[in-house]
C-alpha positions in Angstrom: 101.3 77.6 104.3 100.8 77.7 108.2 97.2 78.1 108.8 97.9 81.0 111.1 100.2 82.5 108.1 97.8 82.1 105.6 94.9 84.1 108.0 97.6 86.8 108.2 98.3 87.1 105.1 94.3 86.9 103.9 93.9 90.0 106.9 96.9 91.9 105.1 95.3 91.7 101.7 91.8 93.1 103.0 94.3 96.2 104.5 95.8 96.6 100.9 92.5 96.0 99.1 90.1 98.6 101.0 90.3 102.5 101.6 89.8 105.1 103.8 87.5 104.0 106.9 87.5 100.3 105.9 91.3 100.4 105.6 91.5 101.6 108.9 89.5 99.1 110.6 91.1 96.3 108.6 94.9 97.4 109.7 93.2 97.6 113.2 92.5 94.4 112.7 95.6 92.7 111.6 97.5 94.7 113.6 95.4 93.2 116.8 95.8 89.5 114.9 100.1 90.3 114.8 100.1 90.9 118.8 98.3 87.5 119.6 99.8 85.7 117.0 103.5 87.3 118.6 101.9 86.5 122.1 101.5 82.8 121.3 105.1 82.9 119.9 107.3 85.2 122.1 110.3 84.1 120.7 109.8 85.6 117.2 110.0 89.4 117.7 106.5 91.2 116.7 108.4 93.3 113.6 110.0 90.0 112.2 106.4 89.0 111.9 104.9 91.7 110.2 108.2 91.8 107.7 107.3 87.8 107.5 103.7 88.8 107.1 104.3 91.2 104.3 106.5 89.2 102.3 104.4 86.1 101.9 101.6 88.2 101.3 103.9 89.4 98.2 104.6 85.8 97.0 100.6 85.3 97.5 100.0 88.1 95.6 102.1 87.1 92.7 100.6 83.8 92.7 96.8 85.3 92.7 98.5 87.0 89.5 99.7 84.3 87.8 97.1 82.5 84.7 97.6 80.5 82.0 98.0 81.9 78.9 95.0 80.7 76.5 97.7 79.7 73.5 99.0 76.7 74.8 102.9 76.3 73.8 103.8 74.6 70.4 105.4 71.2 71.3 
C-alpha cells in the first residue's frame, strides 16, 4: 500500500474508532490530510479520494479481522 494510502487509511480508522469530541477532531484531521494529499495530486478529484480512502480502509478493516482459527485443518 502507498505510504500516503496507508496514513489515510490509519487517520480514517482513528475517525471510526473514537466519539464525540475526539471524533470530531480526528475527521478534522483527515479531512485536512484529503485536501493536501488532493493538492499534491490535482488530477484525482478530492471525492474520488475519500471514496478510494474509504474503501481500502474496508479491505484493511477486514484484514485486521481476519485470525487463524486455533484447530488447524485435517490434512
Amino acid at each position: 500500500m502507498n505510504k500516503e494510502l496507508e496514513q489515510l487509511v490509519l487517520e480514517y480508522e482513528a475517525v471510526s474508532a473514537s466519539r464525540d469530541m475526539e471524533a470530531e477532531q480526528a475527521l478534522k484531521k483527515f479531512e485536512a490530510h484529503i485536501d493536501i494529499v488532493s493538492s499534491q495530486h490535482p488530477n484525482i478529484p478530492r471525492e474520488n479520494l475519500r471514496k478510494s480512502v474509504i474503501k481500502a480502509h474496508r479491505k484493511w478493516a477486514l484484514k485486521q479481522d481476519t485470525r487463524p482459527t486455533s484447530i488447524p485443518p485435517k490434512t
